[in-house]
Z-matrix of the N, CA and C atoms (Angstrom, degrees):
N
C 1 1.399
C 2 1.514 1 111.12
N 3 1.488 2 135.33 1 -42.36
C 4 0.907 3 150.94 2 145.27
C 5 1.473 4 129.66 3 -41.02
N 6 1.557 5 117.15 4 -25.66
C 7 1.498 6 125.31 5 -176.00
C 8 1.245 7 89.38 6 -91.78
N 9 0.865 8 128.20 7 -54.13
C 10 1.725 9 127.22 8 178.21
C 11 1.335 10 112.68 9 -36.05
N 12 1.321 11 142.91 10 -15.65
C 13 1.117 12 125.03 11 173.16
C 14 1.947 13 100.34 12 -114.98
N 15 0.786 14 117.04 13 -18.79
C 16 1.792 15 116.91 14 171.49
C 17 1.661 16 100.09 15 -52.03
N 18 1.436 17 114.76 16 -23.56
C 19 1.608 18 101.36 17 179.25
C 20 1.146 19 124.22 18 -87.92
N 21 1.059 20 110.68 19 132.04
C 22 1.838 21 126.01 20 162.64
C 23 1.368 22 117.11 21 -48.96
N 24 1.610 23 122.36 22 92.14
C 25 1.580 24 106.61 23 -179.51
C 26 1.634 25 99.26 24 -91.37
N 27 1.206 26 150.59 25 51.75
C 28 1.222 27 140.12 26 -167.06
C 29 1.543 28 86.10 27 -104.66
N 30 1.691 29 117.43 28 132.31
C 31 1.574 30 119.70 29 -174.09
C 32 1.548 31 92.86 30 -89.70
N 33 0.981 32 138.17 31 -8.73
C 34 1.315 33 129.33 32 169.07
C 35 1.572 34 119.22 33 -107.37
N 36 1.343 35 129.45 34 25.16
C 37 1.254 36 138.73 35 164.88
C 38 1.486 37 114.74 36 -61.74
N 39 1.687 38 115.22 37 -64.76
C 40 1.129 39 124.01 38 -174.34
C 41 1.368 40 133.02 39 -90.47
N 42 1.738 41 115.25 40 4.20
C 43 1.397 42 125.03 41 -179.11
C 44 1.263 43 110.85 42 -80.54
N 45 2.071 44 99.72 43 138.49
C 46 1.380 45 100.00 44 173.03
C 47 1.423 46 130.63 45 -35.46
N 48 1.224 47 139.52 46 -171.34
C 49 1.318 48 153.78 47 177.86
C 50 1.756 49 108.44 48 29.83
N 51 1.378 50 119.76 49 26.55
C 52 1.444 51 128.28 50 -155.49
C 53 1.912 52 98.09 51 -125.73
N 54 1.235 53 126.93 52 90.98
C 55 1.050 54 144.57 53 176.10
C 56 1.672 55 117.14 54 -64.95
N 57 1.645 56 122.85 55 109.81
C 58 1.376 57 101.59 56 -145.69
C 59 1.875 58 80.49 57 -99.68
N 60 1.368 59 91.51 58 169.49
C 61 1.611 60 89.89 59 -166.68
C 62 1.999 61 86.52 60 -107.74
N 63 1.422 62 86.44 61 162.29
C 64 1.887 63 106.68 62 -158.90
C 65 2.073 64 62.89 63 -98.60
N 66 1.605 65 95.63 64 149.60
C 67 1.295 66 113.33 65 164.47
C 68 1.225 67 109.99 66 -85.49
N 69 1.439 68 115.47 67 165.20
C 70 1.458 69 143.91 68 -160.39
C 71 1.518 70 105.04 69 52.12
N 72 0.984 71 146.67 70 14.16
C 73 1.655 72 134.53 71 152.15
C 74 1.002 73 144.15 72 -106.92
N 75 1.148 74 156.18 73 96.41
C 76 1.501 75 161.83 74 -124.15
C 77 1.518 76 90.87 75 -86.62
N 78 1.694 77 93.10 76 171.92
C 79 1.557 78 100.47 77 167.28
C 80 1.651 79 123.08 78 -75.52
N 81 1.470 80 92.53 79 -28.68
C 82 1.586 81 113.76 80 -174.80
C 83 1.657 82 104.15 81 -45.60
N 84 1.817 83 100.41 82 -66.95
C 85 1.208 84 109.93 83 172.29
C 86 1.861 85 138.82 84 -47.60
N 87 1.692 86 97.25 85 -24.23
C 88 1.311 87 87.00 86 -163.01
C 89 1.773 88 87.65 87 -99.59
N 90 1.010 89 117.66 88 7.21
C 91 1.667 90 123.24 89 157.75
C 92 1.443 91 123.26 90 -80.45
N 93 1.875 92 108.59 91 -29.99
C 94 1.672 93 85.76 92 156.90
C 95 1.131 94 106.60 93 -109.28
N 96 1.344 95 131.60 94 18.00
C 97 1.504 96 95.27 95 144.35
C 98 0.909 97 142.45 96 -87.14
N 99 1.793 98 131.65 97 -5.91
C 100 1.184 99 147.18 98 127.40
C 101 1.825 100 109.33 99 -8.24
N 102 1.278 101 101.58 100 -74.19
C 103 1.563 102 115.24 101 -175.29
C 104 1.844 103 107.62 102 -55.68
N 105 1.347 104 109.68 103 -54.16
C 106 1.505 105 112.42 104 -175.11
C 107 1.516 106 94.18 105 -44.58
N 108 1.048 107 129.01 106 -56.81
C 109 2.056 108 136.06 107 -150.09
C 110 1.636 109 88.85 108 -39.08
N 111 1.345 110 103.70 109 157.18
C 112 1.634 111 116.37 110 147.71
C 113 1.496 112 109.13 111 -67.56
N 114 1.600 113 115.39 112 155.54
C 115 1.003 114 130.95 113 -172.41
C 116 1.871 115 111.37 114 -106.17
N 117 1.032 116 88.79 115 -1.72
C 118 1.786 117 117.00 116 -171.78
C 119 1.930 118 89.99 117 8.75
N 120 1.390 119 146.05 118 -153.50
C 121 0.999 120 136.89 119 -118.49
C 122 1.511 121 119.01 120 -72.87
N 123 1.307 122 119.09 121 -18.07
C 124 1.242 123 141.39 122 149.94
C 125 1.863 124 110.56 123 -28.32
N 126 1.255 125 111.70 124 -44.78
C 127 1.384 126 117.13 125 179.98
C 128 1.776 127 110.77 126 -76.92
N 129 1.047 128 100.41 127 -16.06
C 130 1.642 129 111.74 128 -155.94
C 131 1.747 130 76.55 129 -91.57
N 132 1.485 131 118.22 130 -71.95
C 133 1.673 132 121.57 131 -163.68
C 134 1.919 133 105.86 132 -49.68
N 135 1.474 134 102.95 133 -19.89
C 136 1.362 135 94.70 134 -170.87
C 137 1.318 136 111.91 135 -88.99
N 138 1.224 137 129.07 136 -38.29
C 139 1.297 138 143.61 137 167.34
C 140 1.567 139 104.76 138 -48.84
N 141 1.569 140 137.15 139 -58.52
C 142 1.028 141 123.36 140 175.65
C 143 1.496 142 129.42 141 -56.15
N 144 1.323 143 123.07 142 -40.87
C 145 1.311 144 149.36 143 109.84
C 146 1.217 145 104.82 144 32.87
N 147 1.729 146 124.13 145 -96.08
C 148 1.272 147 152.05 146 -145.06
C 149 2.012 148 83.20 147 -84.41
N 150 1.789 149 114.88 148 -52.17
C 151 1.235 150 89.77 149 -174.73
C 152 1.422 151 128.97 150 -80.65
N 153 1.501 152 127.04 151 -3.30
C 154 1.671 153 126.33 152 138.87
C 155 1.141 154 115.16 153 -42.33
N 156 1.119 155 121.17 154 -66.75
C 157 1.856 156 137.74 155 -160.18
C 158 1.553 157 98.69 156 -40.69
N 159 1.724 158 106.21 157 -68.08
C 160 1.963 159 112.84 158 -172.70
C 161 0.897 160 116.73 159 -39.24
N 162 1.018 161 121.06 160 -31.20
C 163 1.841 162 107.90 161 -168.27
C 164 1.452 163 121.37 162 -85.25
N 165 1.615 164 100.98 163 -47.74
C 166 1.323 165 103.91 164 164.02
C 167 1.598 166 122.53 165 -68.83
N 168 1.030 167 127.68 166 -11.41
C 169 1.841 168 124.96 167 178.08
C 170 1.635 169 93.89 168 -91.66
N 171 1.410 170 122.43 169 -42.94
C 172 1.993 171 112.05 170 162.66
C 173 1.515 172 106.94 171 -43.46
N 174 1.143 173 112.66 172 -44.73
C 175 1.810 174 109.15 173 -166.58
C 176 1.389 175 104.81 174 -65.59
N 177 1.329 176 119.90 175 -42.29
C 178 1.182 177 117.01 176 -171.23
C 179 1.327 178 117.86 177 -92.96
N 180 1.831 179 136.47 178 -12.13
C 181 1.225 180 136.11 179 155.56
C 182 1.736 181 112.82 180 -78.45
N 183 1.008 182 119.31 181 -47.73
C 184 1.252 183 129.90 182 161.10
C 185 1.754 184 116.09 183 -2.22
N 186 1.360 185 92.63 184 -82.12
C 187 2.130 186 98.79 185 171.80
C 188 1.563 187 104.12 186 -76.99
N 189 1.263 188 142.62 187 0.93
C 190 1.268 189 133.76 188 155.79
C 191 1.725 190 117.19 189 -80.86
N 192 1.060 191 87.56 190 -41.66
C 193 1.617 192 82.36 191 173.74
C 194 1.251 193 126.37 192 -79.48
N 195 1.753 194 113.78 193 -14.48
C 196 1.100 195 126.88 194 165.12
C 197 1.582 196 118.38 195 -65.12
N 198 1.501 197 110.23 196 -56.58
C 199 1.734 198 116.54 197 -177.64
C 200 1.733 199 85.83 198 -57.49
N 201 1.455 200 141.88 199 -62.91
C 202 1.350 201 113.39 200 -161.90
C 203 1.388 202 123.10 201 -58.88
N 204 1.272 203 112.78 202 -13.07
C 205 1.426 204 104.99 203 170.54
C 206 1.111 205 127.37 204 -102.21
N 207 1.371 206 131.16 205 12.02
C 208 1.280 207 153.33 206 132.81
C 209 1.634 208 121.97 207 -62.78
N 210 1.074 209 116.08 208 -34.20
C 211 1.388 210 137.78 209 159.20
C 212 1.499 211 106.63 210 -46.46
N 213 1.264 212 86.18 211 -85.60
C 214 1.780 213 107.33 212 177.49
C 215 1.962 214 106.75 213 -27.97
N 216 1.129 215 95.87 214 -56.15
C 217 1.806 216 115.77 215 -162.34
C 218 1.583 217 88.27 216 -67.34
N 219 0.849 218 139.66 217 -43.08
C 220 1.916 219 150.94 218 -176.32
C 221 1.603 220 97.66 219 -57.18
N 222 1.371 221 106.61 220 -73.72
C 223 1.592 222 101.86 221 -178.70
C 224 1.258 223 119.78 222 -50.55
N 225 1.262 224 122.27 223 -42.75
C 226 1.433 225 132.83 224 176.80
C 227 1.591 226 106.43 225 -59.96
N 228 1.229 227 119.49 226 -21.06
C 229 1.681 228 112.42 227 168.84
C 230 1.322 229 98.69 228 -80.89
N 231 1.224 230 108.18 229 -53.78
C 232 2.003 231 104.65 230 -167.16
C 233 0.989 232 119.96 231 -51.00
N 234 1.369 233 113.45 232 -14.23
C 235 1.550 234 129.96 233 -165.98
C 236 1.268 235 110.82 234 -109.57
N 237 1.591 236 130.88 235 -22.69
C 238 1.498 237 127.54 236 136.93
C 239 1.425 238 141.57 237 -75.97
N 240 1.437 239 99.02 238 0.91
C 241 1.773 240 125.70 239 167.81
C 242 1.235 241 108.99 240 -89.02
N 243 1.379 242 113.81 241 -41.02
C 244 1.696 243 112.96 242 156.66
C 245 1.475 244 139.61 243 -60.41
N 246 1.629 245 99.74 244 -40.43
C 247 1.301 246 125.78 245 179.64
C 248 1.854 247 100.63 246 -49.24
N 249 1.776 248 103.90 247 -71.42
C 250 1.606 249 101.41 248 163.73
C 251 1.287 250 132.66 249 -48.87
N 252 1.062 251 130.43 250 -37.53
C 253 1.311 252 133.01 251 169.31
C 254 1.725 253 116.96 252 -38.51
N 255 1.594 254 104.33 253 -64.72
C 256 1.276 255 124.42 254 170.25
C 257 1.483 256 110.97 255 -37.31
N 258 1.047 257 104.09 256 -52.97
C 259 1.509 258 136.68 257 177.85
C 260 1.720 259 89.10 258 -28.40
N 261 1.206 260 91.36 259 -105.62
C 262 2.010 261 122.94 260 178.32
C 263 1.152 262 87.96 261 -42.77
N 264 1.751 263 165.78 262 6.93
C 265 0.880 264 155.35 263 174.84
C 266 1.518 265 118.51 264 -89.37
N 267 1.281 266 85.34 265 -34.01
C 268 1.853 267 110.73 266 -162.83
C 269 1.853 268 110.38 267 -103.37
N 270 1.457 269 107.05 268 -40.47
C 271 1.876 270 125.72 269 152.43
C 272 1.302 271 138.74 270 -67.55
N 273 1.388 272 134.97 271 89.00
C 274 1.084 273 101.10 272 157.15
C 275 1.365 274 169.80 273 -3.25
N 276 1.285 275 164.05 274 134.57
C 277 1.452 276 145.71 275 -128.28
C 278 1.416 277 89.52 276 -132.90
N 279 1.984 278 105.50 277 112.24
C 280 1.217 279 86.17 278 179.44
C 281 2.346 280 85.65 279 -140.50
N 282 1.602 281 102.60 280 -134.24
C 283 1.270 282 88.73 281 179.79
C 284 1.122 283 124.36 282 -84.70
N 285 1.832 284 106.72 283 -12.27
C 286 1.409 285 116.08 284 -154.92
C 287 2.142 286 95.85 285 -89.78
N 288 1.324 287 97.21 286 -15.17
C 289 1.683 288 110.51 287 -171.93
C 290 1.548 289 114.90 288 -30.23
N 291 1.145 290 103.20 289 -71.29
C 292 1.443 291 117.41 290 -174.57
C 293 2.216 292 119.78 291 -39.23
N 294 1.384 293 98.80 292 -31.64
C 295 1.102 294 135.60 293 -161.40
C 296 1.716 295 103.31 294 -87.90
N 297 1.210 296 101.48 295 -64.12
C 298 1.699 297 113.21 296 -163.62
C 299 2.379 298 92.30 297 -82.68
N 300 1.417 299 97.50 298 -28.20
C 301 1.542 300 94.21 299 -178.30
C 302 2.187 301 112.84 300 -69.03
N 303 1.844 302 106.20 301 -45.58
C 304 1.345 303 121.47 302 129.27
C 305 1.427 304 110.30 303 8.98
N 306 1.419 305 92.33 304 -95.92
C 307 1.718 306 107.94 305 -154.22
C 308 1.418 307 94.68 306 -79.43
N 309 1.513 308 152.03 307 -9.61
C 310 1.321 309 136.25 308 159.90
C 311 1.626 310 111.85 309 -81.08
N 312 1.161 311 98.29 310 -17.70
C 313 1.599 312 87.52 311 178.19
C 314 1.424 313 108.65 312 -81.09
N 315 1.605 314 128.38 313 -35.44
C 316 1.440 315 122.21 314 -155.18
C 317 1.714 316 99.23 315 -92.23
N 318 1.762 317 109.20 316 -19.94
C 319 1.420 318 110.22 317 169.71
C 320 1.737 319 132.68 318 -81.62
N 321 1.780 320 87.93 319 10.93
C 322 1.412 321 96.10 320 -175.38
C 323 1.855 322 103.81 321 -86.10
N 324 0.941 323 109.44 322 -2.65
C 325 1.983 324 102.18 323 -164.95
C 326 1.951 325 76.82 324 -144.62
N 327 1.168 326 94.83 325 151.55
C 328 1.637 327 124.19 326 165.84
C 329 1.399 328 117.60 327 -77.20
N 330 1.389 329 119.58 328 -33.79
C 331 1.384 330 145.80 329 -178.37
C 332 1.553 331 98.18 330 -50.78
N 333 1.415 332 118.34 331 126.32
C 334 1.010 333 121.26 332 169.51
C 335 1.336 334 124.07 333 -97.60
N 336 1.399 335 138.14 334 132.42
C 337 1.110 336 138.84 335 178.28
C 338 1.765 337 106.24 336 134.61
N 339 1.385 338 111.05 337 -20.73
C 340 1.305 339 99.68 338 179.51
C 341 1.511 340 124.16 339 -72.29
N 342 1.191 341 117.27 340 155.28
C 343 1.351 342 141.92 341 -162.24
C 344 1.721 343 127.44 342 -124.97
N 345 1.243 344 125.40 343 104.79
C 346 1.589 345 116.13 344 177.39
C 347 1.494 346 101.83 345 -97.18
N 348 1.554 347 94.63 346 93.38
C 349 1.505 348 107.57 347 179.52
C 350 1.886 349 102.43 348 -131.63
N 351 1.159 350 104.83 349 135.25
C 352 1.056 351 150.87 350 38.55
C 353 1.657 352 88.72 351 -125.47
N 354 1.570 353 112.69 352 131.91
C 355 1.147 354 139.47 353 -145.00
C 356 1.954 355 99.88 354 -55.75
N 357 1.599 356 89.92 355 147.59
C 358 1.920 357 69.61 356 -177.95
C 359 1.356 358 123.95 357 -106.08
N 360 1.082 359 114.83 358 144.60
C 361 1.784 360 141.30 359 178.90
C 362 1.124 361 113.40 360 -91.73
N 363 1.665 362 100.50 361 171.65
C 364 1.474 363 133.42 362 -177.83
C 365 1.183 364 106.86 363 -122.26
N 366 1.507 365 99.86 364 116.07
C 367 1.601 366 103.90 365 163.61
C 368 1.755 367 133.16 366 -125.48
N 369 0.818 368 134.29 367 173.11
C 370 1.329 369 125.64 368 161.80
C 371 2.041 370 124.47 369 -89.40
N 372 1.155 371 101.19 370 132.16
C 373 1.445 372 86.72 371 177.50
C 374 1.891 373 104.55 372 -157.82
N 375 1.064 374 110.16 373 -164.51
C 376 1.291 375 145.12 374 164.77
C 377 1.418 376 131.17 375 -144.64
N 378 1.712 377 84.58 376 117.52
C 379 2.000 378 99.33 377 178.53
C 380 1.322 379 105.16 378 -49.11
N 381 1.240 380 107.20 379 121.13
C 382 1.564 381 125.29 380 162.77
C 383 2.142 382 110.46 381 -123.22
N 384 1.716 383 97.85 382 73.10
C 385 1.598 384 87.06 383 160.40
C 386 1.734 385 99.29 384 76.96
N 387 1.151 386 137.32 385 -134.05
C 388 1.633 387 122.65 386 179.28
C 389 1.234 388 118.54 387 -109.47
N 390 1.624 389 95.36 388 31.85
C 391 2.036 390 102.41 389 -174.76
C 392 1.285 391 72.26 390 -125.78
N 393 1.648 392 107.61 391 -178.82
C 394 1.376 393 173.95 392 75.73
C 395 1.412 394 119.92 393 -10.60
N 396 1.538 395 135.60 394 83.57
C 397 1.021 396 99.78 395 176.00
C 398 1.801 397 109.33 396 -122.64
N 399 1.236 398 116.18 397 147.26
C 400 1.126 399 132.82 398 -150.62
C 401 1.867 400 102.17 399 -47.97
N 402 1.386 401 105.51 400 151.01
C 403 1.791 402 115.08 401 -176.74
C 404 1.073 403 129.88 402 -165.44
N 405 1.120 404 136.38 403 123.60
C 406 1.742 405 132.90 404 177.51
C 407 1.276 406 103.27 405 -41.76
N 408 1.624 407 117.78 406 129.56
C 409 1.482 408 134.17 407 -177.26
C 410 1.545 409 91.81 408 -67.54
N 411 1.538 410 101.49 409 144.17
C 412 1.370 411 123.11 410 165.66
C 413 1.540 412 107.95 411 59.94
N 414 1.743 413 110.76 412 29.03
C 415 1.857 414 117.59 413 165.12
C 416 1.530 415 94.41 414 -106.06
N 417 1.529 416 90.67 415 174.31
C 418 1.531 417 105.46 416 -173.48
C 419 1.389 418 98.21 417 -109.22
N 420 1.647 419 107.16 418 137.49
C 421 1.246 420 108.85 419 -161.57
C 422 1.755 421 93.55 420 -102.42
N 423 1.300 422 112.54 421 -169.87
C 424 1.550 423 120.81 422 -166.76
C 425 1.507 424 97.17 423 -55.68
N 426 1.059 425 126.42 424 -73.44
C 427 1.452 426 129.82 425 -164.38
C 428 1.838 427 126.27 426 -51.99
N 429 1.623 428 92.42 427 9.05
C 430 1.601 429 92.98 428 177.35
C 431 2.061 430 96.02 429 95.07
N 432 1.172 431 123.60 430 -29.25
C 433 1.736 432 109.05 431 -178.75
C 434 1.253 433 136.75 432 -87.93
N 435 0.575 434 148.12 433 169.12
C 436 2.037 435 137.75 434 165.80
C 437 1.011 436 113.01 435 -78.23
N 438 1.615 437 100.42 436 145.37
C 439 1.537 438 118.24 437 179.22
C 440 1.630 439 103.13 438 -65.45
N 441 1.615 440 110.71 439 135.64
C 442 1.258 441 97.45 440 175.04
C 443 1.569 442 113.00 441 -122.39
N 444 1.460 443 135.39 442 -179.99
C 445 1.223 444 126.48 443 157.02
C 446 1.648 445 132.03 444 -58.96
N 447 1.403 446 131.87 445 127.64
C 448 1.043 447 125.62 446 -177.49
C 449 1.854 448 94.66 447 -124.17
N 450 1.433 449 105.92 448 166.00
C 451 1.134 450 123.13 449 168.99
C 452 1.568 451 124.87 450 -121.49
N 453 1.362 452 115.31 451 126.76
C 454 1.649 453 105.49 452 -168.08
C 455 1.821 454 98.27 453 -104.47
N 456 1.067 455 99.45 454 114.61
C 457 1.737 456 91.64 455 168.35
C 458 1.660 457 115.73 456 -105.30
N 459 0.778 458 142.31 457 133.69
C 460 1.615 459 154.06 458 171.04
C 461 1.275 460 135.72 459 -94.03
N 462 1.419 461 139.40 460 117.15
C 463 1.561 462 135.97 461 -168.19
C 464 1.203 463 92.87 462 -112.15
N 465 1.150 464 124.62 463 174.08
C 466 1.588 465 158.57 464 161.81
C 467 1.101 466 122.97 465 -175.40
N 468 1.499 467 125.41 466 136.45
C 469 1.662 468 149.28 467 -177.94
C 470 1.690 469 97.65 468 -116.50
N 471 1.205 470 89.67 469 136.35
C 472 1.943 471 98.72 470 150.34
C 473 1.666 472 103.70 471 -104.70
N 474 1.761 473 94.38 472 136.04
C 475 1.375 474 99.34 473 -161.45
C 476 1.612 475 88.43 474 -135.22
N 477 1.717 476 108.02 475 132.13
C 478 1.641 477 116.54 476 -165.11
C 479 1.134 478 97.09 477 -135.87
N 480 1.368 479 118.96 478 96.81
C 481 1.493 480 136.10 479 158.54
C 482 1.774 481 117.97 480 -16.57
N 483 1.606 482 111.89 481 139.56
C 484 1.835 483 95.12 482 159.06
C 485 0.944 484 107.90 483 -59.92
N 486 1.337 485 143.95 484 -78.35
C 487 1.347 486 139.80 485 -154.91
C 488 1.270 487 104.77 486 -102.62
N 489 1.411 488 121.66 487 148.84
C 490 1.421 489 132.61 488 167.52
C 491 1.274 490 131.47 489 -76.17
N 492 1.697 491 121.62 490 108.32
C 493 1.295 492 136.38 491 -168.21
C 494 1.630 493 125.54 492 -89.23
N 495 0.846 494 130.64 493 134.33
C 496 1.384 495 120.46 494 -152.48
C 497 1.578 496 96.41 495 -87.21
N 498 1.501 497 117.58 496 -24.37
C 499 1.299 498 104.44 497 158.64
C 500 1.468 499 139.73 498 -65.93
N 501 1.319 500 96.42 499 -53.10
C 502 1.680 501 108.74 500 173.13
C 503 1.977 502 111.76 501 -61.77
N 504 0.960 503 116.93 502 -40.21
C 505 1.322 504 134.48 503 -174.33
C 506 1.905 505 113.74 504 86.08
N 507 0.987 506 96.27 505 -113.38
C 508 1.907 507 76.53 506 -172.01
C 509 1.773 508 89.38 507 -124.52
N 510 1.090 509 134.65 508 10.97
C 511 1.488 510 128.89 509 171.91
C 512 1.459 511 106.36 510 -179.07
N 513 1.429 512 108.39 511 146.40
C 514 1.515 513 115.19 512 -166.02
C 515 1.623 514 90.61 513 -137.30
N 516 1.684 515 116.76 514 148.02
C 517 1.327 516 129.27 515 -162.22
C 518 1.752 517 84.25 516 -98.67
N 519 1.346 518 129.25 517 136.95
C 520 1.230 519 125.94 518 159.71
C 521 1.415 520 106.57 519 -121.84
N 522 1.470 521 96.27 520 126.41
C 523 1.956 522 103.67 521 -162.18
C 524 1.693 523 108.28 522 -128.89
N 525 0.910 524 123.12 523 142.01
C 526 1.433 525 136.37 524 167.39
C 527 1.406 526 111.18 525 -107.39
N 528 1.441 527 100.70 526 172.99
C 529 1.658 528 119.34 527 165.90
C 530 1.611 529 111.71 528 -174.74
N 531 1.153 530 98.49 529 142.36
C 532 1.626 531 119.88 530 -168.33
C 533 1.495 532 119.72 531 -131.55
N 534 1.472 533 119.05 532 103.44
C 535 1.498 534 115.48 533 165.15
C 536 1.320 535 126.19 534 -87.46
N 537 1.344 536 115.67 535 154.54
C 538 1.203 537 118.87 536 -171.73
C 539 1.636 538 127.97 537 -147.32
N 540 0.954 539 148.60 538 87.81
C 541 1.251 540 132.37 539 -133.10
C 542 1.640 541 92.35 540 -96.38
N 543 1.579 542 91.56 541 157.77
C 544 1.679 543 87.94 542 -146.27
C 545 1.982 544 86.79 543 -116.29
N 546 1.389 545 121.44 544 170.18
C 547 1.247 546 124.01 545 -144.03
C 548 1.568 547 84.20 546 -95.60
C-alpha cells in the first residue's frame, strides 16, 4: 500500500531521448551553469580564430570607410560651390565680386584647405539642357530668349586617403562647380 506511492507514474520519466531533470533546479539555472563552466580549449580555438578573422575584416572596412570619407569631403565641396553661387545669386556683379564670392565659398565648410579655384566669373550665355553654352550678351538664343548673365563659381579640396591606393595614388583633387544666373 505504501510501495504504491514510491512510484513514479510520470509517462514521460522513462522514455528514450527524455532527459530526467535532478530536482530543485530550473531550466533557467541549469543554462547558466552551462555558461558559468570553463570553456578550457574551446577558448584557446576561439581566440586564434578572432586573431585570423581581424586583419582581414580591417582590410576590407578599411577602403570603405575611406571612400565614405571622401564622399563626405565631395559633398562638402558641392556644398561650398553652392554656398558661392547663392552668394553671386543674391549680389550684384561688381569689382569687389570675385573676392567677397572667394570668401563665401571657403567660409562655407570649416575644413581647411579648400580652394575657389579657378577663380569665379561672369559670363554671358544661353541655357542649353544642363550646360551654359556660351553667347553674345543681350542676343537671342535658340529657344526664342535672351542671353543672360551667369556666374561660374568653382571649389576644390585636396583629399589624402588613410592608406595609399595604387589606384587613387597618394591624393585626389575633389572639385565642384556651380552655375547660377545672376539678376
Amino acid at each position: 500500500m505504501n510501495a504504491d506511492r514510491s512510484i513514479d507514474t510520470r509517462p514521460d520519466r522513462f522514455l528514450p531521448g527524455k532527459r530526467s531533470i535532478k530536482p530543485g533546479r530550473t531550466r533557467k539555472q541549469r543554462r547558466l551553469g552551462r555558461l558559468r563552466r570553463p570553456a578550457g580549449a574551446a577558448t584557446a580555438v576561439t581566440s586564434v580564430e578572432f586573431a585570423l578573422a581581424v586583419p582581414i575584416l580591417l582590410a576590407l572596412l578599411m577602403p570603405v570607410a575611406d571612400l565614405g570619407l571622401a564622399y563626405s569631403q565631395q559633398i562638402q565641396v558641392q556644398q561650398a560651390a553652392q554656398a558661392g553661387a547663392q552668394y553671386a545669386s543674391l549680389h550684384p556683379w561688381n569689382s569687389t565680386s570675385v573676392t567677397s564670392i572667394t570668401n563665401a565659398v571657403t567660409a562655407a565648410t570649416r575644413r581647411g584647405g579648400l580652394l575657389a579655384q579657378p577663380a569665379p566669373s561672369q559670363a554671358c550665355g544661353c541655357p542649353d539642357g544642363l550646360t551654359v553654352a556660351a553667347a553674345t550678351c543681350r542676343s537671342l538664343c535658340a529657344d526664342g530668349g535672351q542671353a543672360g548673365y551667369y556666374v561660374v563659381v568653382n571649389a576644390r579640396l585636396p583629399y589624402s586617403p588613410m592608406l595609399p591606393y595604387s589606384l587613387l595614388g597618394n591624393s585626389v583633387i575633389l572639385t565642384a562647380q556651380a552655375t547660377v544666373r545672376a539678376q
